[in-house]
C-alpha positions as CSV (number, residue, x, y, z in Angstrom):
1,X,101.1,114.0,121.5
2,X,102.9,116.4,123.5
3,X,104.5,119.7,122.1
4,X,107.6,120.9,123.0
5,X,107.8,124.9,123.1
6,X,110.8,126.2,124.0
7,X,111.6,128.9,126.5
8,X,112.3,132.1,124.6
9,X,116.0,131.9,126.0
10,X,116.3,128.9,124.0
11,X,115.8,130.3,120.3
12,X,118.8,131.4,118.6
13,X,119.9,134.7,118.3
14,X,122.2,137.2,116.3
15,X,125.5,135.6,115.3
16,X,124.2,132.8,117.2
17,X,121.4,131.8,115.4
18,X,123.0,132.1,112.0
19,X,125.6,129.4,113.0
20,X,122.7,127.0,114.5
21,X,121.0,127.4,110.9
22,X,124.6,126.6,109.1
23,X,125.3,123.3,111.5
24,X,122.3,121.2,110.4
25,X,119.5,121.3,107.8
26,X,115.5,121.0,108.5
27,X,115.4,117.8,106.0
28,X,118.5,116.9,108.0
29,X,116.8,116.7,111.4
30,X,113.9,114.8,109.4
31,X,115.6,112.4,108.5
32,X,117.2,112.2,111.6
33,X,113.8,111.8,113.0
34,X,113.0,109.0,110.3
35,X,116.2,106.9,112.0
36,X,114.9,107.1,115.4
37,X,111.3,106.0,114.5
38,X,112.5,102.9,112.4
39,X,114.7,102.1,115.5
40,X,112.5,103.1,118.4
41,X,109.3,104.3,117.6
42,X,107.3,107.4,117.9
43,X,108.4,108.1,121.4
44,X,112.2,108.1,120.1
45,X,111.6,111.4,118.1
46,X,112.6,113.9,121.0
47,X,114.8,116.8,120.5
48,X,117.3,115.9,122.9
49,X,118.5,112.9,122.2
50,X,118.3,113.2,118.4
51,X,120.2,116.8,119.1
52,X,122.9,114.5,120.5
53,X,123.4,112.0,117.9
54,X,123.8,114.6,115.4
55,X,126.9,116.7,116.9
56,X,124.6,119.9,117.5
57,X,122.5,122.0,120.1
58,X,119.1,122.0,120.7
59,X,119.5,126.1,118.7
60,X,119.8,124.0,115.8
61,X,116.5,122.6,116.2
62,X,114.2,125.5,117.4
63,X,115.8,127.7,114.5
64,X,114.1,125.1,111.8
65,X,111.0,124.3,114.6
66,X,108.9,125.5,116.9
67,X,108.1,122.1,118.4
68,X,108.5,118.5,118.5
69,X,105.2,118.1,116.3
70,X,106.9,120.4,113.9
71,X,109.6,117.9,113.7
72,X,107.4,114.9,112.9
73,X,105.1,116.6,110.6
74,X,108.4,117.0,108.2
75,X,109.7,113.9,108.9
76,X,106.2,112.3,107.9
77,X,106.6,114.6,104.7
78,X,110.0,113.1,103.9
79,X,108.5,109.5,104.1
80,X,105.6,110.5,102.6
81,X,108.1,111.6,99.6
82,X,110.2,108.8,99.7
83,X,107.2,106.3,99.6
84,X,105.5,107.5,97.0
85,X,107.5,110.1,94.4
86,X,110.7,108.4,95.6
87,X,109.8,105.1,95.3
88,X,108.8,105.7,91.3
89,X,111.8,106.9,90.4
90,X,113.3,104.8,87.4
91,X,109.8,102.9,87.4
92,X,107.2,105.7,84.9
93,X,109.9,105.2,82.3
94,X,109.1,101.3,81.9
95,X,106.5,100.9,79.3
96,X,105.7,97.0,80.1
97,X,103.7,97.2,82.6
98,X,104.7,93.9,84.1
99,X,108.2,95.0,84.6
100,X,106.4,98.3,86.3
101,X,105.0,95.9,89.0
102,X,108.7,93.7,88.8
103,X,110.2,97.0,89.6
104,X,108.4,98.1,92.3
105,X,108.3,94.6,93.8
106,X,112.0,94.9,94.0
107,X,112.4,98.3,95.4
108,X,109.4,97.2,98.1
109,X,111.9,94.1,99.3
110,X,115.0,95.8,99.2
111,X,115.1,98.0,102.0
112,X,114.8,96.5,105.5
113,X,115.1,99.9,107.4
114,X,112.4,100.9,105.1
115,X,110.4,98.2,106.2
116,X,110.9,98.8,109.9
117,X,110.0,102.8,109.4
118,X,106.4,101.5,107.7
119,X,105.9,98.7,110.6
120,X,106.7,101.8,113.4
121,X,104.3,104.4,111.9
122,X,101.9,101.8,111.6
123,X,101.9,101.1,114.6
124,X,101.7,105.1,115.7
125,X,98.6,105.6,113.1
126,X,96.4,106.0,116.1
127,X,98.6,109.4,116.4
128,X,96.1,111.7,114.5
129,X,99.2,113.0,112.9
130,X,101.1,109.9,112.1
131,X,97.5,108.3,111.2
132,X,96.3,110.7,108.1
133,X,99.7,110.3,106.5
134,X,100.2,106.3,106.9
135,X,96.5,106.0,105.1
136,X,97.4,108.9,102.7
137,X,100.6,106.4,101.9
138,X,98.9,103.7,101.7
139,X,96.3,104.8,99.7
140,X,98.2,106.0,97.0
141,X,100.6,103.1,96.8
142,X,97.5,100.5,96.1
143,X,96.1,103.5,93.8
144,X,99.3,103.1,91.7
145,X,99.2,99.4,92.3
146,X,95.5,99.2,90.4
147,X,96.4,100.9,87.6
148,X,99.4,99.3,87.2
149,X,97.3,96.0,87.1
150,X,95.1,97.6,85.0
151,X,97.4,98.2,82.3
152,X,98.3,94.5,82.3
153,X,94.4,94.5,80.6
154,X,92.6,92.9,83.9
155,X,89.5,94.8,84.7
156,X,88.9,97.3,87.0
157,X,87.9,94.7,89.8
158,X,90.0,92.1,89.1
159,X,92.4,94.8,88.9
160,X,91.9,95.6,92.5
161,X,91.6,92.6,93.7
162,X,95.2,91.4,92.5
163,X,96.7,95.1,93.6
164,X,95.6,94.4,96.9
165,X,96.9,90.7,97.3
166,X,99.7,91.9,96.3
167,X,100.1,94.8,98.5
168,X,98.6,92.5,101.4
169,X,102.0,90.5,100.6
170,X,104.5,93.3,100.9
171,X,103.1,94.2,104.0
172,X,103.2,90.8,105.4
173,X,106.9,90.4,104.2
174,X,108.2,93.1,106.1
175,X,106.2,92.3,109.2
176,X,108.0,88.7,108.9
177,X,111.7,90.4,107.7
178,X,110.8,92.5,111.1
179,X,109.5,89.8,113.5
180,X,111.6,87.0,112.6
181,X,115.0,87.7,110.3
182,X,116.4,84.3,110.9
183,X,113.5,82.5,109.0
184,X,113.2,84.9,106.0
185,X,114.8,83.7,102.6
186,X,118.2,85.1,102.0
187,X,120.4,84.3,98.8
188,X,120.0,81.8,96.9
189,X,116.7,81.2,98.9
190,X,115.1,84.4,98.5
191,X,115.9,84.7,94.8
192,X,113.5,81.6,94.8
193,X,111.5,83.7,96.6
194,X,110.7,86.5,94.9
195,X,109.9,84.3,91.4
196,X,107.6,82.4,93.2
197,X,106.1,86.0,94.1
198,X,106.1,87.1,90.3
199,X,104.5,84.0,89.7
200,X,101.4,84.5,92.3
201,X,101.1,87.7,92.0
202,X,101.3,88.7,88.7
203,X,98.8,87.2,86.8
204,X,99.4,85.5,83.3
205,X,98.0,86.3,79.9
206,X,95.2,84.2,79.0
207,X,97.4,82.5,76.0
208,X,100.5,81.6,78.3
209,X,102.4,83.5,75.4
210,X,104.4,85.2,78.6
211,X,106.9,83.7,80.6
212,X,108.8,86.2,81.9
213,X,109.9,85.8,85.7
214,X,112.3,88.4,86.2
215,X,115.8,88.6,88.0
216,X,115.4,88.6,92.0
């Protein structure tokens, strides 16, 4: 990965730099950074062309960072964040743990940017940087996964087995949303869908007592 340092000319000074702190935030550019990955990739994040889209100077960015590696390593925090405390929000509360795993299975299909940011730094994880943090992510999604499985009363194997089918399944529903958006279910076809996911993969108590498929 390359680093850009900037010439001491560059950083921001007196009145100057106080202005370039007040036009743009450091979760700002993050998040800026976030966009451009979904959209182009790793090699998108460059300080330029993201200084560009947002209406500022590049003294907005070397106030917050010192390099381009800087940049990412917050924007990977943000996601990091988003996937994991974010994405829970609304979902703890739940106390069945079925519609903990209904939840999250909606939140997981509802954002197709979301979907393309994962598919991008996926495809980066052979960055060292990019790489920790998309296992880290992953990691702790199928974590919470097991033990939402768990609580449904499977043991801990089965447990892992069904948290990682169903995990294998997101995955492969946003490479397909991704690769081919004309042939993924929309309306009336994906609320189909996503009950014939609840149905495979969330398993059923042994009496057949519950029924629930939950609203796509």
């Amino acid at each position: 990965m390359s680093i850009d340092v900037p010439p001491q000319s560059r950083a921001p000074r007196g009145g100057d730099a106080a202005a370039a702190k007040a036009s743009l935030s450091r979760e700002a550019w993050g998040e800026a950074a976030l966009e451009a990955l979904a959209a182009g990739g790793l090699e998108a994040v460059a300080v330029e062309p993201l200084a560009r889209r947002l209406g500022v100077t590049k003294g907005s960015f070397y106030w917050h960072f010192p390099s381009r590696e800087a940049l990412l390593r917050e924007a990977l925090a943000l996601w990091e964040k988003h996937e994991t405390v974010d994405a829970r929000a609304g979902v703890e509360e739940l106390t069945d743990p079925y519609e903990r795993i209904v939840r999250l299975f909606k939140q997981g299909n509802a954002s197709y940017k979301a979907g393309r940011l994962y598919l991008a730094l996926a495809a980066s994880s052979d960055d060292p940087v990019v790489g920790e943090v998309v296992r880290r992510v992953s990691s702790n999604r199928l974590a919470y996964l097991h033990r939402c499985y768990l609580d449904l009363g499977l043991s801990a194997s089965e447990a892992r087995l069904w948290s990682t089918f169903a995990y294998a399944t997101f995955i492969g529903n946003q490479q397909v949303h991704r690769d081919t958006p004309e042939q993924f279910p929309a309306g009336e076809d994906f609320r189909a869908y996503f009950k014939l996911m609840l149905k495979t993969l969330i398993p059923r108590p042994a009496d057949g007592a519950d029924t629930r498929e939950g609203d796509a």
